[in-house]
Structure formats: structure tokens, C-alpha cells
C-alpha positions in Angstrom: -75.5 223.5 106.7 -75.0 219.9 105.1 -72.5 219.0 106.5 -73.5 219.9 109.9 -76.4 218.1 109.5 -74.8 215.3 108.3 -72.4 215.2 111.8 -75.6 215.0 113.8 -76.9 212.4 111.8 -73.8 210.5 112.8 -74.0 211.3 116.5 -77.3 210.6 116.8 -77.2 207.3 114.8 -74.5 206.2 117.0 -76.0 205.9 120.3 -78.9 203.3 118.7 -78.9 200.6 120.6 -79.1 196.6 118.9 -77.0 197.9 115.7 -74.7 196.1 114.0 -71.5 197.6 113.3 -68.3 196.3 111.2 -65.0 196.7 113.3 -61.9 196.2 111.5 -58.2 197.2 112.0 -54.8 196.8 110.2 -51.4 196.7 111.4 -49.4 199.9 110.7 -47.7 199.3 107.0 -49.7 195.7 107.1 -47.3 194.7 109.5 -48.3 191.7 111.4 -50.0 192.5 114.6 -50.1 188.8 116.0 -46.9 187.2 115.6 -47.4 184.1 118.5 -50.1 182.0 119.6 -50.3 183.5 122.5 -50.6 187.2 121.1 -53.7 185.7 119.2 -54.9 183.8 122.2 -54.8 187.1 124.4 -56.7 188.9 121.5 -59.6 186.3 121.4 -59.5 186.4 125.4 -60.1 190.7 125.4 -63.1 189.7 122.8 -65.0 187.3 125.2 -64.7 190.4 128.0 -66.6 192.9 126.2 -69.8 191.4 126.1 -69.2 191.6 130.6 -67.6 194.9 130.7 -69.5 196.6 127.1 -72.5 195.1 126.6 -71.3 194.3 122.9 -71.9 191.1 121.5 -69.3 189.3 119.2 -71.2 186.6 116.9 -68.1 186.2 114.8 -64.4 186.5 114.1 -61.8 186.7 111.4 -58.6 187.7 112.5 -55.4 187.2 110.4 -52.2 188.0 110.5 -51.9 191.8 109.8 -55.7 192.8 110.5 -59.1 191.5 111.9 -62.9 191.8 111.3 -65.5 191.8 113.7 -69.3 191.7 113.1 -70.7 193.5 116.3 -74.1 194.4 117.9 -74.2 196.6 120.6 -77.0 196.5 123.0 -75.6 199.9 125.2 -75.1 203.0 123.9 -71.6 203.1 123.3 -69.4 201.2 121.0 -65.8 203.4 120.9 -64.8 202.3 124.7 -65.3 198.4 123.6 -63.3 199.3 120.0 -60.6 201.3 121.9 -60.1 198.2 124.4 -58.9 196.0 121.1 -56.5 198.2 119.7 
């Protein structure tokens, strides 16, 4: 019964609108994921579309070679579509 719970908890927490969420993601074996400028420039360019086509608001960036952070808030109900269109 716990851990059922404990999955609706989770669904239900993630359809709250206004929350902030941590996104991160590393390159395979820490491989580098942008090796060019313009790798990293299409990156940053995919981040300014989601607050137009998400609804999810970026206020900050730190993307390095093999991985990236993202503080996000979300002011629709779903985050996973935005995250997805990063990979």
C-alpha cells in the first residue's frame, strides 16, 4: 500500500502548476554532448522556445561540456514534453 501511495503522490504532485523543478542531463559515459559553438548555440536557441510552445520558464543556465542544469518553473501542467524536447 506504501508504495502505491507514494506513486500517486508523485502523479499528483506533478501536474502543480508554478513549481520549480531541477532539470539536468549527462552525456552517455560523460561524453561531451556539445562539441561546437554552434551545437551550444542550437541548445540555448531550443531553451528560449519552451517558454512559446511549454509554458515553462527558464530563469537560468549552466550548461557544460558533458551535462547541463536548468532551474525551471512551469506554469502548465506538464513539464516531460518541454524536458523531452532538450534531450
Amino acid at each position: 500500500m506504501g508504495a502505491r501511495r507514494e506513486k500517486k503522490d508523485q502523479i499528483a504532485s506533478n501536474r502543480i502548476p508554478r513549481r520549480w523543478y531541477h532539470v539536468m542531463n549527462r552525456g552517455a559515459g560523460r561524453r561531451v554532448i556539445y562539441p561546437t559553438n554552434s551545437e551550444r548555440a542550437y541548445f540555448l536557441a531550443l531553451l528560449g522556445d519552451l517558454q512559446n510552445t511549454f509554458g515553462v520558464q527558464t530563469h537560468a543556465y549552466c550548461l557544460m561540456d558533458n551535462h547541463y542544469h536548468l532551474p525551471k518553473r512551469r506554469r502548465m501542467p506538464a513539464v516531460g514534453p518541454a524536458r523531452r524536447t532538450v534531450r
